[in-house]
KOLMILO-853649 format. One record per residue: residue in one letter; z, y, x of N, C-alpha, C in turn. Coordinates in steps of 0.02 Angstrom, whole numbers, padded with zeros to 5 digits, always signed. Layout:
BEGIN
AZYXZYXZYX/...
***
This chain:
BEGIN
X-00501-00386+00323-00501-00369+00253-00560-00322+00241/X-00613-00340+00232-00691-00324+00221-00688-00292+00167/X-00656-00311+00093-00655-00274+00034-00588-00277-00017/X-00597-00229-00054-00522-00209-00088-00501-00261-00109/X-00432-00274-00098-00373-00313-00145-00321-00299-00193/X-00279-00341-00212-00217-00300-00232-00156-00330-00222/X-00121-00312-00218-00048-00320-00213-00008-00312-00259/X+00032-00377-00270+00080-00388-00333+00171-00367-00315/X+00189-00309-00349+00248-00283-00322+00299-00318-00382/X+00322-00370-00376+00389-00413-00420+00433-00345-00448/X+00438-00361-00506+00493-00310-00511+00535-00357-00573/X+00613-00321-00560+00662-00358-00627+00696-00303-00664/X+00723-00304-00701+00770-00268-00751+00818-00269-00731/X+00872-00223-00741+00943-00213-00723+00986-00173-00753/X+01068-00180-00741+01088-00132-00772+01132-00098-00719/X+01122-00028-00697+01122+00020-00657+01212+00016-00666/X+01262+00045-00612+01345+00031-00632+01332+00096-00701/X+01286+00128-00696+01308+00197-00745+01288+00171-00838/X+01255+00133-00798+01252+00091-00895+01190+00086-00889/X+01144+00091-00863+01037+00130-00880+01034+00075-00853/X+00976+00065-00912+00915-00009-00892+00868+00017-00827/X+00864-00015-00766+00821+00028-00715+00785-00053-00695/X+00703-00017-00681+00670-00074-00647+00666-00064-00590/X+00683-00130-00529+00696-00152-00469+00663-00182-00437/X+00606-00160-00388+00558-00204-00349+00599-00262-00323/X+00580-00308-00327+00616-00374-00289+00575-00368-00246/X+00506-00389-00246+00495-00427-00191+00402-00407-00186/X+00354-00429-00159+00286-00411-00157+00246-00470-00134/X+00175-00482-00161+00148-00548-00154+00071-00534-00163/X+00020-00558-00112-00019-00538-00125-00082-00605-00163/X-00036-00667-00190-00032-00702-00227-00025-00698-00307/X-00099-00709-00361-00093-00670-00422-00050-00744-00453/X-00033-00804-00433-00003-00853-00470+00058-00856-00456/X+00088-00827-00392+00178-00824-00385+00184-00763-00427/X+00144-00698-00432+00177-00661-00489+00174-00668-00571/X+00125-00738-00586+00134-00746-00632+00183-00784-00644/X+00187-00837-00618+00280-00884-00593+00334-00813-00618/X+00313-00797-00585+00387-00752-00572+00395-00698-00617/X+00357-00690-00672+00334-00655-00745+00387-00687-00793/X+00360-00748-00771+00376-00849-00832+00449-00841-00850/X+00491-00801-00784+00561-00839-00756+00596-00806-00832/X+00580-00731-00863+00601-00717-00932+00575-00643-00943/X+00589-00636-00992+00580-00556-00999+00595-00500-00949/X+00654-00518-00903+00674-00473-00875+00614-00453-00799/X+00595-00495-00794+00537-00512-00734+00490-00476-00742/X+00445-00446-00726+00364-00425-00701+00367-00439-00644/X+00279-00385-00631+00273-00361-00599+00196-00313-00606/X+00193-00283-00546+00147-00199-00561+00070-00229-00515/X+00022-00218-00527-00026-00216-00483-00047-00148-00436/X-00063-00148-00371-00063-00101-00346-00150-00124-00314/X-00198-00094-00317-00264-00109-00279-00238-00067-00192/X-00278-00105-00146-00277-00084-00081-00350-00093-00069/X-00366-00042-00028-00445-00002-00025-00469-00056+00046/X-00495-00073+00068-00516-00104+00143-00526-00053+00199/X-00504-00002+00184-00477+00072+00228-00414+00088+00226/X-00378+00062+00189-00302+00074+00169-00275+00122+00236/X-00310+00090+00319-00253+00132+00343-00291+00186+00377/X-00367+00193+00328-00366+00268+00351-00359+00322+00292/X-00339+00297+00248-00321+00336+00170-00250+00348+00207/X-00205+00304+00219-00144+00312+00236-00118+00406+00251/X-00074+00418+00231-00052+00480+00255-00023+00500+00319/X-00058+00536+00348-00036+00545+00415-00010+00627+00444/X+00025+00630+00477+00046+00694+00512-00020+00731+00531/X+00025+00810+00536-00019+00848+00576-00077+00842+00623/X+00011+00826+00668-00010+00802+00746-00073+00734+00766/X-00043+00671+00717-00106+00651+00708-00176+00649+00719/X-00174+00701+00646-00251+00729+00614-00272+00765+00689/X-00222+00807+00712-00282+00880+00756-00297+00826+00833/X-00236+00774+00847-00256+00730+00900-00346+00684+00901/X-00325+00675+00820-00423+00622+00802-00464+00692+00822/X-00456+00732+00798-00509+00783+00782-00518+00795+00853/X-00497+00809+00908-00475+00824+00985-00532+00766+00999/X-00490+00697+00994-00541+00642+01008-00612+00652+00991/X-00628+00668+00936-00699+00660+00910-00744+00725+00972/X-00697+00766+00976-00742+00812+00997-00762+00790+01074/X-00698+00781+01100-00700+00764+01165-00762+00705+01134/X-00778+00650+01109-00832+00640+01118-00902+00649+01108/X-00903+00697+01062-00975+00713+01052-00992+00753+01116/X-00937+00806+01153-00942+00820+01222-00997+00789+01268/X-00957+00728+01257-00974+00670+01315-01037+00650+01291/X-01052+00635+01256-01117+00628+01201-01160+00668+01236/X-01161+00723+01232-01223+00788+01233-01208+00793+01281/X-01169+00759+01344-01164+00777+01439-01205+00728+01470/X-01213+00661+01421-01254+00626+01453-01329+00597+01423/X-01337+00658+01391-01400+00683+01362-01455+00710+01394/
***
């Protein structure tokens, strides 16, 4: 995945046991003609567009531990870098 996409998150209408109209992800498609299908089916149907970056999983949110582990990595290699310099 070279460049951004998006992702179609289905969503329907409902009525919650407490009485409230609440919208309900059904389902996700990264197909823009099944979420228009699935728009068609009535009023109660959408769905949301969401764009995804072609980095998505380094935007992603990550732990601490994570982050200070890459940062560890990087150094340990520029280390190695400037040892065999």
């Amino acid at each position: 995945m070279n460049r951004p996409t998006e992702i179609f998150v289905l969503t329907r209408l409902a009525i919650s046991p407490e009485g409230h109209v609440v919208a309900q992800n059904i389902g996700a498609t990264f197909d823009i003609y099944l979420a228009e299908a699935h728009r068609a089916h009535g009023v109660e149907h959408d769905f949301e567009r969401h764009p995804i970056s072609a980095n998505w999983f380094e935007d992603a949110e990550r732990s601490s531990v994570v982050s200070a582990m890459r940062e560890f990595r990087q150094i340990v290699e520029q280390m190695q870098a400037e040892a065999l310099r």
